[in-house]
C-alpha positions in Angstrom: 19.9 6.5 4.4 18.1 9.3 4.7 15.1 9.7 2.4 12.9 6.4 2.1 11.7 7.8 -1.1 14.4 8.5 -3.0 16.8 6.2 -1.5 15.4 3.3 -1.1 15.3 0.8 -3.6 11.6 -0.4 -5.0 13.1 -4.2 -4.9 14.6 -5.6 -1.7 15.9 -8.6 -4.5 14.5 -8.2 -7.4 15.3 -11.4 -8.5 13.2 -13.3 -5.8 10.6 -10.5 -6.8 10.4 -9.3 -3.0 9.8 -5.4 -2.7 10.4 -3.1 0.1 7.7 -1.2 1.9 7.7 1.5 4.0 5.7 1.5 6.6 3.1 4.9 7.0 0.1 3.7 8.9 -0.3 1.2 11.7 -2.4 -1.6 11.3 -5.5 -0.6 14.2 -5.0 3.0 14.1 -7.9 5.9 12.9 -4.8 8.2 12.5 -3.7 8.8 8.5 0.0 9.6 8.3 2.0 10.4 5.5 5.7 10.6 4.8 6.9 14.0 3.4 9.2 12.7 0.2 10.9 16.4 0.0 11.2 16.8 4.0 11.9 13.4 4.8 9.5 13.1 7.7 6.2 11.6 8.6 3.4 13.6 9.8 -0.2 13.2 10.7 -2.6 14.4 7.7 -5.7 13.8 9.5 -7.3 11.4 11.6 -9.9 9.4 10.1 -13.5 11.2 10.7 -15.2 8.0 11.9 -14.7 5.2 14.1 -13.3 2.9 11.2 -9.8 1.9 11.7 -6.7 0.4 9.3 -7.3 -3.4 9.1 -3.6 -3.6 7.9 -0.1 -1.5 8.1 -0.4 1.0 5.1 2.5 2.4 3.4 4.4 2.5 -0.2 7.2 1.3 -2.5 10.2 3.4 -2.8 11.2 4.9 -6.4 7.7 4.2 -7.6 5.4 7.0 -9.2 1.8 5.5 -10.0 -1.0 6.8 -12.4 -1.9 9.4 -9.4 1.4 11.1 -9.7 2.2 9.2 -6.0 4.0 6.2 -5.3 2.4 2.7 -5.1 0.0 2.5 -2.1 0.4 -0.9 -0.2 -1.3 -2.6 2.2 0.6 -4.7 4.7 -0.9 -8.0 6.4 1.6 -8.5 9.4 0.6 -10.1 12.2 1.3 -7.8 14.6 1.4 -4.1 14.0 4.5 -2.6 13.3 5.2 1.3 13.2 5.8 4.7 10.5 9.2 4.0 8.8 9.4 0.6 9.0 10.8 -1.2 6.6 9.3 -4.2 5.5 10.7 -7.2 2.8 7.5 -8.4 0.9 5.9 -10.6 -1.3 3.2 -9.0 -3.9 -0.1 -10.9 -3.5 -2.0 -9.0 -5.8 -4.3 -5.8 -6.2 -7.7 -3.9 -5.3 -8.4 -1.6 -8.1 -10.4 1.8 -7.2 -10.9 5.2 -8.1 -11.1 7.8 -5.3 -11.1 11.8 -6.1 -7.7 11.6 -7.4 -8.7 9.1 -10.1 -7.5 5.6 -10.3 -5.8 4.3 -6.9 -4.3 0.8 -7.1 -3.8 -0.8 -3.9 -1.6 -3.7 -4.2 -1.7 -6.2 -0.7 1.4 -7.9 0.0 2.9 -9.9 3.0 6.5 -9.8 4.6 8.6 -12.5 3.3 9.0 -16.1 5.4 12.3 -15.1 7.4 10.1 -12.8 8.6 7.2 -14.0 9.2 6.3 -17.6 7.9 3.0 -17.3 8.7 1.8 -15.8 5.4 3.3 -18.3 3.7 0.6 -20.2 2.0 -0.8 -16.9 0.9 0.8 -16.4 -2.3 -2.2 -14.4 -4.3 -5.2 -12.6 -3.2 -7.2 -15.3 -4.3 -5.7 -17.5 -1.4 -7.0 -14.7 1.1 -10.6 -15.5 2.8 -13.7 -14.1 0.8 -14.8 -12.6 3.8 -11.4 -10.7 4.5 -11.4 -9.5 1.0 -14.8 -8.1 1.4 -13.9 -6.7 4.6 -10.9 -4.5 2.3 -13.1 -3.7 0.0 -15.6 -2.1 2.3 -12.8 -0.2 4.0 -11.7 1.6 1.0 -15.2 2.3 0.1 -16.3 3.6 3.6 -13.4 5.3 5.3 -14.0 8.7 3.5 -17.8 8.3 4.1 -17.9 11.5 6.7 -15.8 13.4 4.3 -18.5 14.5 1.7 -16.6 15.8 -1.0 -14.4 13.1 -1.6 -16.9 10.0 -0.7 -19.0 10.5 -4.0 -16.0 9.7 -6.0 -15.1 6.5 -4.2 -16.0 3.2 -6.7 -14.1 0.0 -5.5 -13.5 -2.3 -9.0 -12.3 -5.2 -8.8 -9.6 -7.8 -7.2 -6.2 -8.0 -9.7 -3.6 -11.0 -10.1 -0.2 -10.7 -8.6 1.5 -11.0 -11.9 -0.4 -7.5 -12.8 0.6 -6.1 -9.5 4.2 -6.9 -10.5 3.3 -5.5 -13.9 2.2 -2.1 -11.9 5.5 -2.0 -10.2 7.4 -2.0 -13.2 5.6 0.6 -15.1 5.6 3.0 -11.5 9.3 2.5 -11.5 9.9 3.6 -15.1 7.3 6.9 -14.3 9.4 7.7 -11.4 13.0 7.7 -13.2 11.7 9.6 -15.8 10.2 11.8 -13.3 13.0 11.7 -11.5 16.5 11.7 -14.1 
């Protein structure tokens, strides 16, 4: 397999409802990199211009093309950091919903699956994540572009959204993509 993009499946079982990530961004890092779908390589698109840092591994589902025109932005909770192009069984949990200069940019949190990693396992929604964590996302979404002035303005962090609309967001970024993609 060469292309994580293309060839990747969006569902690691489908029937189980477990999704693969890809892995972009480490969890701890101020460095922002991006997979190339057309190149098939990772590269760094900028380090992060202050001294916030991912508070979670940061990647995407394959085969998925979301209301920005790019794939469905995830963020990982692992319990140890993990690296770019990892490939990760998951469990949706739910989403943040935002708008950043793009437009509307979904950001659906998920953990690995218990052969993996059991200890997510009570966490089966957002709702079961601490208020204090989920406030801690928020913020970071809202204050990572701060130093970058012409994109900060446009940053509005909504609201929290169930895991059954996260899997509803899947769905509808899968269909996008094979029509974008027949």
């Amino acid at each position: 397999m060469n292309n994580l993009y293309k060839e990747l499946p969006a569902f690691a079982d489908a029937e189980k409802g477990h999704i693969n990530v890809v892995v972009e961004i480490t969890r701890w890092t101020h460095n922002k990199i991006e997979f190339n779908e057309d190149k098939w390589y990772f590269y760094l698109d900028r380090a992060l211009y202050q001294s916030t840092f991912y508070p979670f591994e940061y990647g995407f589902i394959p085969q998925t093309s979301a209301g920005d025109g790019d794939w469905i932005d995830v963020c990982l909770l692992t319990t140890y950091p993990l690296f770019p192009g990892c490939v990760v069984k998951c469990r949706p949990i739910g989403m943040l919903s935002t708008i950043d200069q793009d437009g509307e940019d979904f950001k659906l949190f998920a953990v690995p699956v218990s052969k993996l990693d059991p200890r997510w396992d009570e966490i089966k929604t957002i709702d079961d994540l601490p208020v204090h964590v989920k406030e801690e996302y928020s913020i970071f979404f809202k204050e990572y572009k701060r130093l970058e002035k012409q994109k900060y303005d446009k940053i509005t962090i909504w609201d929290w959204i169930s895991v059954d609309a996260a899997y509803d967001h899947i769905k509808i970024a899968q269909e996008t993509y094979e029509k974008n993609h027949a």
